[in-house]
N, C-alpha and C positions, 0 to 999 in steps of 0.2 A: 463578614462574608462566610458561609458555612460550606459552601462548595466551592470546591479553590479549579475543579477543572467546569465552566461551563460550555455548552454547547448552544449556541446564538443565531447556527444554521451558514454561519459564512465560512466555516472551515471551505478554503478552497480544492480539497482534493472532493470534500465528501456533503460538502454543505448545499442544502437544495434550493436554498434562501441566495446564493454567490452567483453573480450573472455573468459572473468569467470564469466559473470552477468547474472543473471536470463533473460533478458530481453524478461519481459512484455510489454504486450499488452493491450489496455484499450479499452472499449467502453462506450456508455449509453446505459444502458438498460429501459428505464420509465426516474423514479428517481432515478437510482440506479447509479453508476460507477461500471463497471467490469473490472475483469481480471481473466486469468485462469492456473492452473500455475502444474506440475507435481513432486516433488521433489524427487531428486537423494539422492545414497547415499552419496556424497559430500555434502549435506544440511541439513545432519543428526548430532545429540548430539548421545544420546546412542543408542544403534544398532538399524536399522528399523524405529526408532523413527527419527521425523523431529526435529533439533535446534529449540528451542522457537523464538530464537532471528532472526528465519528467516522468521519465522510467522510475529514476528513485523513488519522484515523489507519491508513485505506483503502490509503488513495494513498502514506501512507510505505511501507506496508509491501509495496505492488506496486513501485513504484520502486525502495525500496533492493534488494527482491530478485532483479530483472532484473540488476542491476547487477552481485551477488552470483554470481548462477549462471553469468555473461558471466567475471566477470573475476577469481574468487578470491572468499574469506570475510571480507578483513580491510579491508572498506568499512564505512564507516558516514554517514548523512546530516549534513550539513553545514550546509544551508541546504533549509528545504521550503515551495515558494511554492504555496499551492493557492486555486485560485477560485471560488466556489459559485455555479452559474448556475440552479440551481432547487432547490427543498426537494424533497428524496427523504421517499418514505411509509412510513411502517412498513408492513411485511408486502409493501411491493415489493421484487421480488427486480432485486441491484442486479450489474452488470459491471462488473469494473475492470481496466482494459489497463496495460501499461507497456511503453516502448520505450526502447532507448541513441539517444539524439542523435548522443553524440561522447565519447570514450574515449581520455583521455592519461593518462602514467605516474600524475598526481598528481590527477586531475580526469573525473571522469563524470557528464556530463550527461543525466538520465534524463527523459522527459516521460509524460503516461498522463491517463488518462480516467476517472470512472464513467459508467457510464449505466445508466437501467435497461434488464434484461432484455430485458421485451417493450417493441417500438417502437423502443428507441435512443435514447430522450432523454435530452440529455445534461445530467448532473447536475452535474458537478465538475469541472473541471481540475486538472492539477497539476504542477511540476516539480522536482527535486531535483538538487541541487551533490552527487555523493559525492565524500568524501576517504579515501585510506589509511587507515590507524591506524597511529601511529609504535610502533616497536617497539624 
């Protein structure tokens, strides 16, 4: 196998092929990486309230892929610290930014945001260590 990271379309944050996956959309906006995202109530922990862990799964997949389109395909997360500074709502529609820190041979540093939509308030933090993938 000559490619050790493939893409098969069922990534469920990003895959368009996954009939249960978020599947996000990214652009750049500036320096920023976007996507934008509405969560249901199938995306919720306790009533109304969005899963934390969905948020995460947000912020990995805006991070790793700012990282990606900046610096090649063959990154992958390492370490993803993310920090929930208010409960997002179901059926609020939610922004997620990601920006490069800092970009060595072995190590990129990504940081990014949600918030919601409308107003800006910020719902999540987050940062992520990519590393290569040895080959």
């Amino acid at each position: 196998m000559t490619d050790l990271l493939l893409d098969d379309g069922m990534c469920f944050g990003c895959g368009p092929d996954n009939p249960i996956g978020l599947r996000l959309s990214f652009a750049w906006n500036g320096d920023c990486y976007e996507t934008r995202w509405t969560p249901q109530r199938t995306h919720q922990g306790w009533a109304g309230r969005v899963h934390g862990g969905m948020i995460g799964l947000v912020l990995d997949e805006i991070l790793s892929r700012a990282a990606l389109t900046r610096h090649g395909p063959h990154w992958v997360t390492a370490e993803l610290t993310t920090r929930l500074v208010r409960p997002a709502q179901v059926g609020v529609p939610l922004v997620g930014q990601a920006w490069i820190e800092s970009a060595r041979p072995r190590l990129i540093l990504c940081a990014g945001a949600v918030r919601e939509q409308e107003g800006g308030a910020l719902v999540a933090t987050g940062q992520a260590k990519m590393m290569p993938v040895k080959r």
